[in-house]
Residue, then its C-alpha position, 0 to 999 in steps of 0.5 A: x500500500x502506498x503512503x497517503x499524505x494530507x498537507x496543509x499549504x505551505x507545509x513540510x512532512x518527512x517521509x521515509x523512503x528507499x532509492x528507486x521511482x516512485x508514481x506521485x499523485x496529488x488529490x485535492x480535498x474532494x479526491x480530485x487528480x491534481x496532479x500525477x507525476x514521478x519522482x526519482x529519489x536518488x539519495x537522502x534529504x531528497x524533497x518533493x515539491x507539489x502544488x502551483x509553485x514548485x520554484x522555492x522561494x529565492x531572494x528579491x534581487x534588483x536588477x544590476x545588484x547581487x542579494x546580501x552575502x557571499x556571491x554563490x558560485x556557478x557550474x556547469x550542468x549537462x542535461x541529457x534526455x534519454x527517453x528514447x531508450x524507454x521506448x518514449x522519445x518524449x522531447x521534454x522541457x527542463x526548469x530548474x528552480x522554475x526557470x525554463x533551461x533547456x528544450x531537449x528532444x530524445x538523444x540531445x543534450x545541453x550544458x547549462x550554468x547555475x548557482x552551485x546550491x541544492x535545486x529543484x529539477x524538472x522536467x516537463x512533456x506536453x506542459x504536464x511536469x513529468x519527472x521531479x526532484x532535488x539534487x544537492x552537491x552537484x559538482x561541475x560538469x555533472x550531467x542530469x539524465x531525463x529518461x532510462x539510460x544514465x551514463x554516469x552511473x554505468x561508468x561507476x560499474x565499469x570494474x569487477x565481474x560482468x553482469x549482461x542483461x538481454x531483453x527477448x521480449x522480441x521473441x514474444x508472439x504477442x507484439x504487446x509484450x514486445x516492450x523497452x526494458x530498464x536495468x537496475x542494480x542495488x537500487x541505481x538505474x543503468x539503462x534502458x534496454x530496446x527488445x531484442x537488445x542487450x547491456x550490461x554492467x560491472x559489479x565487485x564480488x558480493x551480494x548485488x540486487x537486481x531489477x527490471x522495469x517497463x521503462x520509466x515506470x514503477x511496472x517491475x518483471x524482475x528482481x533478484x538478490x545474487x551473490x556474484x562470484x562469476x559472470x552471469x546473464x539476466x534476460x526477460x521475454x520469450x525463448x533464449 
């Protein structure tokens, strides 16, 4: 059963929660949709903005002058939308902190500067915020991903023993079961994964877990917890 939150406005609640995606849907007091999004919640003191206003609140600022205080300094983000490996090549607008960066369609990228603080990443198809979530500690040159295929994390699991999954979805007779798989290991996505095709990772010697999902959806068809010791292969589908 998922957790069903009442909030006045204006108001903070902490919650408890694991890594992975989470569906968001915001009721009103009559039991109306709101609002349905996703959160990718990452790592801990993450926050989740729901409501008209998602751009926290941020210092009145005259033209031509700086707020009170030590100027905060900018880095560079690289924003990267690969929706096209969860099957929905969305062209998705990105705000940060409720400003407009980046119009990105499926396998574009574009480097933008920010104030190095935590801030609030959205990402928006067809006016509807679809994905949200807070970052904290970005360094520059980091790199924001909008979809199932994360770069960076498939480079941090680049040393110790192959771990390959294969999607044979292509292989089912029914063309509904033909479907874009995402990879996930020890609770990180890696990649989206097209029928018929294959990826994989490197893990250390030990106990991993390993998930598959439908996309950028919380529909999980796999999970298993492994003591990897060797090579090994998980697939998903028909025949093989």
């Amino acid at each position: 059963m998922s957790p069903r939150l009442e909030l006045e406005p204006n108001a903070e609640l902490p919650l408890t929660l694991s890594t992975g995606l989470y569906a968001v849907t915001v009721f009103d007091l009559d039991g109306r949709i709101l609002e349905q999004s996703k959160a990718l919640v990452l790592g801990s003191a993450f926050k989740l903005y729901v409501g008209c206003e998602s751009k926290p609140a941020q210092p009145k600022v005259t033209k031509g002058t700086q707020p009170e205080g030590e100027r905060v300094p900018e880095i560079k983000l690289r924003l990267v939308n690969s929706f096209q490996d969860c099957g929905t090549p969305y062209t998705v607008t990105v705000y940060i902190d409720g400003e407009e960066k980046a119009v990105l369609k499926p396998k574009s990228k574009k480097t933008v500067k920010v104030p190095k603080k935590e801030m609030q990443i959205e990402a928006f198809v067809d006016g509807k915020r679809l994905l949200t979530g807070t970052y904290q500690n970005l360094v520059d040159g980091a790199s924001v991903y909008f979809g199932c295929t994360f770069n960076d994390h498939i480079k941090n699991f680049s040393s110790g023993i192959p771990v390959s999954f294969q999607n044979t979805t292509d292989a089912c007779s029914d063309p509904n079961q033909k479907r874009f798989l995402t990879f996930w290991v020890d609770g990180i996505p890696i990649e989206g994964i097209a029928p018929g095709k294959r990826g994989g990772v490197r893990v250390p010697p030990g106990e991993h877990v390993f998930q598959v999902f439908v996309g950028l959806t919380t529909e999980r068809v796999v999970r298993g917890v492994k003591d990897v010791q060797s090579p090994f292969r998980v697939h998903f589908g028909c025949g093989r």
